[in-house]
N, C-alpha and C positions, 0 to 999 in steps of 0.2 A: 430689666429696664425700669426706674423709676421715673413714670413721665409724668407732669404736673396735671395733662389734661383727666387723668386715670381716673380720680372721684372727684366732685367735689357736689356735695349736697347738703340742703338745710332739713335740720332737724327740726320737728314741729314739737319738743318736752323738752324740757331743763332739766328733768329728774333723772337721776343717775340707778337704773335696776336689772336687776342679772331676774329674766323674766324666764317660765318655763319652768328651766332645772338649770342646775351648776353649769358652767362651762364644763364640757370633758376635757379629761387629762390629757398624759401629753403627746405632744406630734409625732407620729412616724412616716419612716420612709418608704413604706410598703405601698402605703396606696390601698384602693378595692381591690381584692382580688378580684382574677376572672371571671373564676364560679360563681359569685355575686351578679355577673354578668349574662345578659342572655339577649340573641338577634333579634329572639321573634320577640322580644316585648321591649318598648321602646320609650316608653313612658316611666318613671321612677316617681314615685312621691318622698319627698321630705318631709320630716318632722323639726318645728325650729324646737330645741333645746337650751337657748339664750342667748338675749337678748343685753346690751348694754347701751342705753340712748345718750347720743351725743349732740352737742350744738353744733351748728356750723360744719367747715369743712374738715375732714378728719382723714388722715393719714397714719398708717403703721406699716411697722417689718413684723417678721414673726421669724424668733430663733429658737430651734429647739422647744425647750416649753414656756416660752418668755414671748408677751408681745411688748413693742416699744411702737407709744403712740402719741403720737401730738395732735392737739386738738385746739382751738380758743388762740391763749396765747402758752399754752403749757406742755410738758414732756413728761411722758407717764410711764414708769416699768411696770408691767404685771405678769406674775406670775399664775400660771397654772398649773395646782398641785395636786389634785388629784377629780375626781370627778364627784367630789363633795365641796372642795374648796377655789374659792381665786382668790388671791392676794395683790391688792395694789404697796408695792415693794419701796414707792419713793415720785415724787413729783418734782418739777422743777420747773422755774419759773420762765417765760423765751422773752424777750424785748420787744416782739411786735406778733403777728400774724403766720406761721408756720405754712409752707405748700409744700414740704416734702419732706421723707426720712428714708434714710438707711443706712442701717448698722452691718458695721464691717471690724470684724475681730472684737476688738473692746472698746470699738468706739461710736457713738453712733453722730450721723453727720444731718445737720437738720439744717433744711433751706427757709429762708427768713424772707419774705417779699421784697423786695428792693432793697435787701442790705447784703445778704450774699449767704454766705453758711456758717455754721457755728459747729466746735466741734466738742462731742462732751463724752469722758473720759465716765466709761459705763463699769468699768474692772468690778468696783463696788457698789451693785447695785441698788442697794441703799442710799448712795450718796453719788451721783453722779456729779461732775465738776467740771467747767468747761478748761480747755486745757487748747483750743486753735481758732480762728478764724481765717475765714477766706472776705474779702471786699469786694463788694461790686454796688452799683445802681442799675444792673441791667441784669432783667426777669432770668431769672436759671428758671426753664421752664421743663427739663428733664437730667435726669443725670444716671450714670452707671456706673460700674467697678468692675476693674476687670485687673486682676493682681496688686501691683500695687499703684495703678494711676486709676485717677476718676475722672471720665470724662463729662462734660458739662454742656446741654444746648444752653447756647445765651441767646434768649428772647428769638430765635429762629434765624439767626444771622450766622452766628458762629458758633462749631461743636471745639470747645477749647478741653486741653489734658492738661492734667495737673499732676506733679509726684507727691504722692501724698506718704515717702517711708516714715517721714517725720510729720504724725497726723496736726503738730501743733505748729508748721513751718508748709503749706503748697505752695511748692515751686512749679511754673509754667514751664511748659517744656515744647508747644507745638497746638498748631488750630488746625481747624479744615475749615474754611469760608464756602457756606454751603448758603445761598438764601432761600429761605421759607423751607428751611427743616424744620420739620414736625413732632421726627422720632427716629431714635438711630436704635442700633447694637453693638458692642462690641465681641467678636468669635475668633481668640488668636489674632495674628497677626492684619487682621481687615476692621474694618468701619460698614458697620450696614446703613445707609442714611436714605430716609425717608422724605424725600424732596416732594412738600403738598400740591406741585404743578406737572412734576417730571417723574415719581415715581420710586424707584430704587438706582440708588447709585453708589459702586462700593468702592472702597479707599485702602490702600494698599497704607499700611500702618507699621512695618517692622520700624522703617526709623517713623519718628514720632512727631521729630525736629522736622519733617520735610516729607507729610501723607503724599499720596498719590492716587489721582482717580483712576480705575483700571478698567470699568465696565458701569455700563447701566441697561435699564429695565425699564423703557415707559412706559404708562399708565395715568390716568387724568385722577387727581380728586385724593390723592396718596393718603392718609392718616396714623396707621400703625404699622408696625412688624414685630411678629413672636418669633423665638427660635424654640426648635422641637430637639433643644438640646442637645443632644450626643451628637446629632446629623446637622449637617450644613444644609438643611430645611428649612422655608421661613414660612409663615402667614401674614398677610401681609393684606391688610383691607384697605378698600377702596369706594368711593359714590359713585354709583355708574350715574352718566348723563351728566345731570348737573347736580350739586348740593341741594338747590330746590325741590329735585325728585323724590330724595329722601330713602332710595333703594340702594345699598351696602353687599357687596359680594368681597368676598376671599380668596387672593389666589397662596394655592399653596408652593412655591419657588422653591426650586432647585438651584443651588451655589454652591454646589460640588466642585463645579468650576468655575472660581470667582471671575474668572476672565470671558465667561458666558454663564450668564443666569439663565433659567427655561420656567417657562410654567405648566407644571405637572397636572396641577390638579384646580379646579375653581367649585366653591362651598358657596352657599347663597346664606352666608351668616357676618356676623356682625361681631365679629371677634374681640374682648375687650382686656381678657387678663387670660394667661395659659399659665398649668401648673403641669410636671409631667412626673415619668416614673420611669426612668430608665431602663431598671433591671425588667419590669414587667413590657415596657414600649406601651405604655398608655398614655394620653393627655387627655388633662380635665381642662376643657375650654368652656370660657361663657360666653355666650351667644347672647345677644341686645335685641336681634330680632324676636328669637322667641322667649326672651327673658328664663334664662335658666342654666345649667349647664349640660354640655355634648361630653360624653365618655368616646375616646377616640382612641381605636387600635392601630399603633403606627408602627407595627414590627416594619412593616413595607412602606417607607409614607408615601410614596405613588399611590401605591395602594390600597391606601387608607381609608378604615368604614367606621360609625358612629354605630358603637353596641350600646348606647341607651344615652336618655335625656334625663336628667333632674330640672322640675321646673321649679324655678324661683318667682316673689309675688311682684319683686320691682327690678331694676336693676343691682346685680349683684357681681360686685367686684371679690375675685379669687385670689383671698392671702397665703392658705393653708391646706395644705388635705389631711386629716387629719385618719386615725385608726378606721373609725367610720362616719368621719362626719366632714365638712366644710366650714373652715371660717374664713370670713369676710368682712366688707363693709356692704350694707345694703340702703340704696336711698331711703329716705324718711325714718330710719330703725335706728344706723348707728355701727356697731360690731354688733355681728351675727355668729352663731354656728346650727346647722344644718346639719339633722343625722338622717341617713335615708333608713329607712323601714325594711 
């Protein structure tokens, strides 16, 4: 899920520096192993190994060993090649203010504030060239990909799909008129939608032309939902009381049977970006309450326990897991990577 509320922070330097040591090379899918892990100690320290300071509000995807990032008013590919070098591969120029990205195949789709998205033909990354647009004057304030449609919140009114097989032609296909959506998912044939009054309520989606609400989940003060991938699991935070209170809990749901959700399990965290690992059944969550990230063994996710913490210094949003390290954006820094010790 790419949702607008995800980052958005001011940079206090203008100066552009890979601080520390080189970015490390490049991404894999392994994750920490286990044995890196252990119950009785629960605390991890990180080491930052670079730094790169950005202005303004800053958005990337991360493929392989490539990040694609829009910052200002610009679109940057960089390349990470080995753990002596980064290469910024090509810039390009956007028309206004950037609040979102992501790349999909060879193309990466960048959301432009009040004008709609643009879409830029990444094949040569060298030379990126925009090659689609989508129109709007109404805030896309989150969006996803799920095969070949993307779906779109518009300003929390409507989650509209688009086909995007011809990424220089979306053609609309079907809305869900949801108000005061926050944040959905898209899982197969359903809609996860994150209603900020009413909670979760899911949408039966095989046809596209004509959703269907099928079930909901109340809950006051609604804000996100992760999926714990492989599993029809979600996390799914919440303000207890009032927004005033300022106290955030997690319930972990169960949507094994989209026609009855249950809640499994409740975390007193503050869940903002989830990365996971399949084959291993881990997730690396970051947690807002205690600023840093939760290692989370979910071979069972009922039964799910936190085999250690990495603390981070501010908030720090989860792009990447990397061989042994974490990259991100972190408020006041910019792009970060974090190796644990």
């Amino acid at each position: 899920m790419k949702n607008l509320y995800r980052r958005e922070f001011i940079q206090k330097s203008a100066s552009i520096a890979l601080g520390c040591s080189p970015f490390y090379l490049q991404l894999l899918q392994k994750g920490i192993p286990p044995s890196k892990l252990s119950i009785s100690k629960s605390n991890y320290n990180l080491r930052c190994i670079g730094i790169r300071k950005e202005i303004g509000s800053c958005y990337l995807d991360v493929k392989e060993n490539f990040v694609f990032l829009c910052n200002g008013t610009s679109f940057e590919i960089i390349e990470i090649l080995n753990s002596e070098r980064v290469l910024s591969l090509s810039k390009y120029p956007l028309p206004s203010e950037p609040t979102n990205i992501i790349v999909i195949d060879d193309y990466a789709y960048i959301v432009i504030e009040n004008e709609g998205i643009i879409v830029l033909d990444i094949k040569d990354k060298r030379f990126p060239k925009p090659i689609g647009k989508f129109e709007t004057a109404v805030r896309i304030s989150g969006f996803f990909n799920y095969e070949k449609l993307l779906y779109l919140n518009m300003d929390g009114k409507v989650l509209k799909i688009l086909d995007i097989r011809n990424p220089s032609k979306f053609v609309e296909i079907g809305n869900i008129y949801e108000s005061s959506l926050i944040d959905f998912l898209i899982k197969g044939d359903f809609a996860y939608c994150i209603n900020h009054f009413e909670g979760l309520k899911i949408f039966d989606i095989k046809n596209p032309k004509n959703p269907k609400l099928i079930s909901s989940l109340k809950y006051n003060w609604a804000f996100n939902i992760h999926n714990l991938y492989s599993y029809k699991y979600f996390l799914c935070s919440h303000v207890l009381g009032t927004p005033n209170d300022n106290k955030v809990e997690t319930l972990m749901i169960d949507a094994t049977n989209e026609e009855n959700p249950l809640i499994k399990k409740v975390f007193e965290w503050d869940v903002n970006t989830i990365r996971t690992n399949d084959q291993q059944r881990i997730a690396y969550v970051t947690d807002f309450q205690r600023n840093g990230i939760a290692v989370l063994d979910i071979s069972i996710p009922p039964k799910s326990k936190e085999l250690g913490f990495y603390k981070t210094k501010n908030f720090f949003w989860l792009d990447a897991v990397l061989e042994d390290c974490f990259l991100g954006t972190e408020k006041e820094k910019g792009i970060v990577i974090y190796r644990y010790k």
